[in-house]
N, C-alpha and C positions, 0 to 999 in steps of 0.2 A: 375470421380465419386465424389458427392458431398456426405461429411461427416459432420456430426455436432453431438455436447453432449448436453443432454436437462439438463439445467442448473436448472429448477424449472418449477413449473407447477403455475398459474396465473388463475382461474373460469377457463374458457372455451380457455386457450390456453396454449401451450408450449413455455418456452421460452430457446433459441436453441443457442448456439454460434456457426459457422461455421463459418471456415478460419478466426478466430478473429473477427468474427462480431455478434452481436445477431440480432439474429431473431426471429419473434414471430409468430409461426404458430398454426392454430388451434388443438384441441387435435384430431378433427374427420380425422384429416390428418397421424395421427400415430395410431401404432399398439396398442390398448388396454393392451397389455402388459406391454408398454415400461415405464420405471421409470425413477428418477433424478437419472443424474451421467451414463446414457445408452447411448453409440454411437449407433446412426441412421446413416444410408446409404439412399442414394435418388437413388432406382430402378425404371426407365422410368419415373412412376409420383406419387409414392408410397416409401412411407419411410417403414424402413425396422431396425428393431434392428438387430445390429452385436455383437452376445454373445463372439465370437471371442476378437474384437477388447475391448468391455466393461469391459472382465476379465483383459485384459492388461491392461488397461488404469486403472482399479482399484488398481493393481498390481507395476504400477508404482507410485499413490499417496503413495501408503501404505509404499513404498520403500523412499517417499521424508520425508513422514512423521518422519518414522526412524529414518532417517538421520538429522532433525531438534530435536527431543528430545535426540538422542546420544551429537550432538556439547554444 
């Protein structure tokens, strides 16, 4: 299953890190909903925001965050 975070949004595309790499896919390719800082899932041939994976993944900045203003 291919996963990627949409890093920023660029006119008319998304630009997407998956597996360490960015990519730059059109926005008509993703869900209208999906914002920066959202993990997408690639189901068959349709991206897919994972509310799941996006709270975690938010949840652990917020946790590094922390941890650089406590040191």
């Amino acid at each position: 299953m291919t996963k990627g975070v949409i890093d920023r949004f660029e006119g008319e595309y998304a630009i997407i890190e998956i597996e360490g790499e960015t990519k730059i896919i059109s926005i008509s390719c993703i869900p209208p909903e999906a914002r920066e800082g959202d993990v997408l899932v690639l189901e068959g041939n349709a991206w897919k925001v994972d509310h799941n994976a996006t709270v975690s993944l938010k949840k652990q900045i917020e946790a590094r965050v922390d941890r650089l203003w406590k040191d």
